[in-house]
C-alpha positions in Angstrom: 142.6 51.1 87.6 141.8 54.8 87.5 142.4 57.0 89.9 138.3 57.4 91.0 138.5 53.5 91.5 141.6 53.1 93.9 140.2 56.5 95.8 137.2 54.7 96.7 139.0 51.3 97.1 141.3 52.9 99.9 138.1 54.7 101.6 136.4 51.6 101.5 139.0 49.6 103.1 139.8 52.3 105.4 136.2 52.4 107.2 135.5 48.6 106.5 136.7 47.9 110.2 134.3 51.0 111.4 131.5 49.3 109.3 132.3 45.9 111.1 133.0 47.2 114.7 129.6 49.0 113.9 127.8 46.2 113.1 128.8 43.7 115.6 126.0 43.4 118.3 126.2 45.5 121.7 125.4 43.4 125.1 123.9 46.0 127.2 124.8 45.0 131.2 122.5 46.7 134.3 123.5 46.3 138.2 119.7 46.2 140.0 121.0 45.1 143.4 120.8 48.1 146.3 123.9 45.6 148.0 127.5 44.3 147.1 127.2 41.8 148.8 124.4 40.0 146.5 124.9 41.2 142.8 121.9 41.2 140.6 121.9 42.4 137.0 119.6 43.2 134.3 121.3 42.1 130.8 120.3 42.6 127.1 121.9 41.1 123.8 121.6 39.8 121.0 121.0 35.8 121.3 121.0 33.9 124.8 124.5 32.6 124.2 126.4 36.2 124.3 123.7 36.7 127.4 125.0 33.4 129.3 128.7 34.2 128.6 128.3 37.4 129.8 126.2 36.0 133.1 129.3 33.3 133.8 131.5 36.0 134.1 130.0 38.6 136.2 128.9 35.6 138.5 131.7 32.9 139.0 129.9 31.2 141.6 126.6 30.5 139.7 123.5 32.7 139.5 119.8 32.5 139.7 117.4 33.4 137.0 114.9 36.0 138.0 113.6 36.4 134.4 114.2 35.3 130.9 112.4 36.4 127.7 113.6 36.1 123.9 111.8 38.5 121.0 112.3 37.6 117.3 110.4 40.5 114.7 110.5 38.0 111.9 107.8 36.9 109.1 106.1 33.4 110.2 105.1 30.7 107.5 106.8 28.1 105.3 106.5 29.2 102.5 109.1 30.1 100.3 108.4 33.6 100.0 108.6 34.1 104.1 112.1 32.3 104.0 113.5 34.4 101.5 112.6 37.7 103.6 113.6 36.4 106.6 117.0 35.3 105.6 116.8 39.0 103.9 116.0 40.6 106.9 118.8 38.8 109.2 121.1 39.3 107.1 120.5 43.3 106.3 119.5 43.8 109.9 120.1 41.7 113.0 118.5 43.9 115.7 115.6 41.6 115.4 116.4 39.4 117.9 116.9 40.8 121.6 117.3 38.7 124.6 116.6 39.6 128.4 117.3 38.4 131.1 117.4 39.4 135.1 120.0 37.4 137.1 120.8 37.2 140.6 124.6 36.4 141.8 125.3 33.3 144.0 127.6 34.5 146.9 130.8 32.8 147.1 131.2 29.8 149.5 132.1 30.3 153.0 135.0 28.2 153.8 134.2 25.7 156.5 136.7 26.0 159.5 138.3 23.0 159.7 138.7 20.9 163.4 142.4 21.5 165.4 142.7 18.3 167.2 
């Protein structure tokens, strides 16, 4: 190897896990609620799985949802031409698919007093 070749081998593997980091999909989290007391959030991401992972853990004792929606910018049609751009297209660019979704906070169970005798 000359020396051109390992200079851009080590650059390449020095900002590879920038490059990855960079690439791996943000989940954007709003709080819409005026009141502590009954959370409710706005969330964005990339598929509804990173979504309802992200819902379980701000709520731990369950959650309504307000409002759900998926968007997917991709070319419709079975042929094979429209399959070959759209696996193109996912894999050179994943921003295609956003999910929202606006979720209200179950409040935590009051514990029922239990009877002296």
């Amino acid at each position: 190897m000359n020396r051109l070749s390992r200079s851009v081998l080590h650059t390449w593997l020095a900002t590879a896990p920038l490059w990855l980091l960079a690439a791996c999909a943000e989940l954007h989290v709003r709080n819409v609620s005026p009141s502590p007391h009954a959370p409710a959030y706005e969330l964005r991401g990339p598929s509804v799985a990173h979504v309802q992972a992200e819902v379980s853990r701000l709520c731990p004792h369950g959650h309504e949802v307000l409002r759900q929606s998926e968007r997917q910018t991709r070319v419709a049609g079975d042929h094979m031409a429209a399959r070959w751009w759209n696996r193109a297209a996912a894999w050179l660019d994943d921003d295609d698919t956003q999910v929202q979704m606006a979720v209200a906070c179950k409040a935590a169970p009051t514990p029922t007093p239990t009877p002296t005798p």
